[in-house]
C-alpha positions, 0 to 999 in steps of 0.5 A: 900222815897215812901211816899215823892215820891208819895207827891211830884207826887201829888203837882207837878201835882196839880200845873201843873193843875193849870197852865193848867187852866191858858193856857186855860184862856189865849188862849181866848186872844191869837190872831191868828197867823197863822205860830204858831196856824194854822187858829184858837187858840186852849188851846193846840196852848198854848203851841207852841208859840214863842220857841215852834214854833222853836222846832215843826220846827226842829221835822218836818223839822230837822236843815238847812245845810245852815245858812239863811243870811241877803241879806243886812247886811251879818250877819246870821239870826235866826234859828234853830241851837239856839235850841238844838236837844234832845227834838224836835227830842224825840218828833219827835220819839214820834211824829212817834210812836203815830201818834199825832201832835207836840204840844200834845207829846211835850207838853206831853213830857214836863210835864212827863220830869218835874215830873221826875225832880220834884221827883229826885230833892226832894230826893236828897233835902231830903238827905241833908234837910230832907223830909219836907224842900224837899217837901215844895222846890219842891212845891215853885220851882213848882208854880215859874212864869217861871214853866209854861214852864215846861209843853209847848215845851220848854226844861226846863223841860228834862234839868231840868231831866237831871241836876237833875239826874246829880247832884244826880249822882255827890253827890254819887261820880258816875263818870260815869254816870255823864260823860253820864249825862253830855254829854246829857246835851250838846245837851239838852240845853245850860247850860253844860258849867257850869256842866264842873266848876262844875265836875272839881271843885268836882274832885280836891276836891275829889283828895285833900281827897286822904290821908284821903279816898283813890281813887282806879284805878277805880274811878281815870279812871271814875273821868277822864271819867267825867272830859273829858265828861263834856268838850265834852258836853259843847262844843258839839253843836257848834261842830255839828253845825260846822260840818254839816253848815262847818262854825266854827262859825255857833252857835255863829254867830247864837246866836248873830242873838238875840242879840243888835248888832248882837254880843255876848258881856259877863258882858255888857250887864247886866250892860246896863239892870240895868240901863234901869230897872231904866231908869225912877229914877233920878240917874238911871245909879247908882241904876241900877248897885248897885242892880244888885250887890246886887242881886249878893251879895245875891246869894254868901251870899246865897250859901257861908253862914253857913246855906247853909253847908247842901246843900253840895259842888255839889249844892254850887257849882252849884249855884255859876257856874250856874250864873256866866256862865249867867252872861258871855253868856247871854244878860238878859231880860225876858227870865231870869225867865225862866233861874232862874229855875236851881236854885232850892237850893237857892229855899230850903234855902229861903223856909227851912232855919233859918236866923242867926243860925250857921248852917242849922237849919230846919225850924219848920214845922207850918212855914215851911208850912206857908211860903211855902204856901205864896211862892206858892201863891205869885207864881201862881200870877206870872204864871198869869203874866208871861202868860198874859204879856209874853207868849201871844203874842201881834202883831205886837211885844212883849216881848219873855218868 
């Protein structure tokens, strides 16, 4: 394990080099914007821009206590209670105990978060896919387009810790700490909800192996620790918000604030995005629907087909929560890049895997390397768009990372 640790340290941080020389490359074409970069454009103002800037505004001022309306409309505006508060208000603590400015701890922050999570997801990778399929995984999920995000002040990469560490604790059956995990997981970032499917699913597993392997008061009182935990994490932020605004709607009415129409519509709007994706294709209303369920198709037959047995019922089961949870809440757009990163196990069978086989069938390592190779490459290439056609930002709008 230390060896694959130390491995898995190296390429990840050789990646995220990469992925540095590309920011300081794009800041020579990022305009100044005077509330993101100050009076000049810096490579480290790279890393605060759209969402960033939200996050260095919480660590600096907090959350308000009075949602910010539209005079006309009535309807709340954007604000920070979108964004949950475990990152900015670490980088606020960091921020106090160094005396640096916000966009070098956060940042800082959030490529230590990422490496964390990079090693404890190829160990517990290589428990079920051995060591090579783990380290070539990490390596793929590392140069993914959106994994710049994982190295600027955005949360991807301490939800990433969080969820990985989780995961890990559910495998080992650790209620508690998975309770624990959960929990900060709720104020991290908003993909607890299906942590809470997840934890429940794995308990009624658990409860139906009884006569087989018994459960003891201990783990019967831990697995309802973790049951009622993973509950409160996945409704906590909008109580908090609830509490300190006092108005029960206060994080919804926030998040309707980016939406079309100000309202939070489930399944519709992916619907609505398939077709405009083929808007200039005769038939477009059709082929959009038809991929958007074939990329559905492929994450069930990913996850439910014979040579997904290996990753285990708490990564399955993730990888099917995960983006259904999506598909309720979220209105997809470019920011689904950076959504896709939870998803690393589908990441291991498309990089590790043997198609057709009965079962999981380890890749031999000639072509698991190859194959891992092209993937890296075919991914830096999507850093440089995701950088150049996302991150920067082009007045007088763009579209968000």
């Amino acid at each position: 394990m230390r060896t694959l640790t130390a491995r898995v340290t190296l390429v990840y941080l050789a990646l995220r080099a990469v992925s540095a020389v590309l920011l300081v490359l794009a800041s020579r074409d990022q305009v100044v914007m005077p509330d993101w970069t100050g009076p000049t454009v810096e490579p480290i103002d790279m890393t605060v821009l759209w969402d960033g800037s939200w996050y260095r505004f919480i660590a600096e001022h907090g959350y308000p206590h009075v949602l910010p309306v539209d005079a006309a409309s009535g309807h709340v505006v954007q604000n920070a209670w979108a964004f949950y508060p475990v990152f900015p208000l670490l980088a606020r603590t960091l921020m106090s105990a160094t005396g640096l400015g916000f966009p070098v701890v956060a940042s800082s922050l959030s490529l230590v978060c990422g490496l964390g999570a990079a090693v404890i997801m190829a160990r517990l990778l290589a428990e079920r896919l051995g060591d090579r399929a783990a380290l070539a995984t990490v390596a793929v999920w590392g140069a993914f387009p959106a994994a710049v995000a994982l190295q600027i002040a955005y949360t991807e990469a301490i939800a990433m810790l969080v969820l990985c560490a989780l995961l890990w604790a559910l495998i080992r059956r650790n209620w508690l700490a998975a309770g624990v995990l959960a929990l900060v997981l709720g104020v991290t970032r908003p993909i607890a909800v299906p942590v809470a499917i997840v934890v429940a699913v794995l308990l009624w597993l658990r409860w139906r192996r009884r006569a087989s392997d018994p459960i003891d008061v201990g783990e019967y009182a831990a697995g309802a620790f973790a049951l009622v935990a993973s509950g409160i994490g996945a409704v906590a932020w909008p109580l908090i918000a609830w509490r300190v605004t006092g108005s029960r709607s206060a994080y919804t009415d926030t998040m309707a604030a980016w939406r079309v129409g100000a309202e939070i519509t489930p399944f519709k709007p992916w619907l609505g995005m398939s077709q405009w994706a083929f808007r200039d294709f005769d038939g477009g209303n059709v082929y959009g629907p038809v991929a958007l369920a074939a990329v559905a198709t492929t994450i069930v037959v990913l996850t439910c087909g014979p040579w997904a047995t290996r990753l285990g019922p708490e990564l399955r089961l993730w990888c099917l929560a995960y983006p259904a949870y999506l598909a309720v809440v979220l209105d997809p757009f470019t920011s689904i890049f950076r959504y896709a990163l939870p998803l690393f196990p589908l990441t291991a069978l498309v990089v590790a895997g043997r198609w057709g086989a009965p079962g999981w069938v380890e890749t031999r390592a000639r072509w698991l390397w190859a194959r891992a190779g092209v993937l890296v490459a075919i991914g830096i290439g999507g850093q440089v768009l995701w950088i150049w056609q996302l991150l920067v930002f082009v007045p007088p709008s763009d579209y968000p990372p």
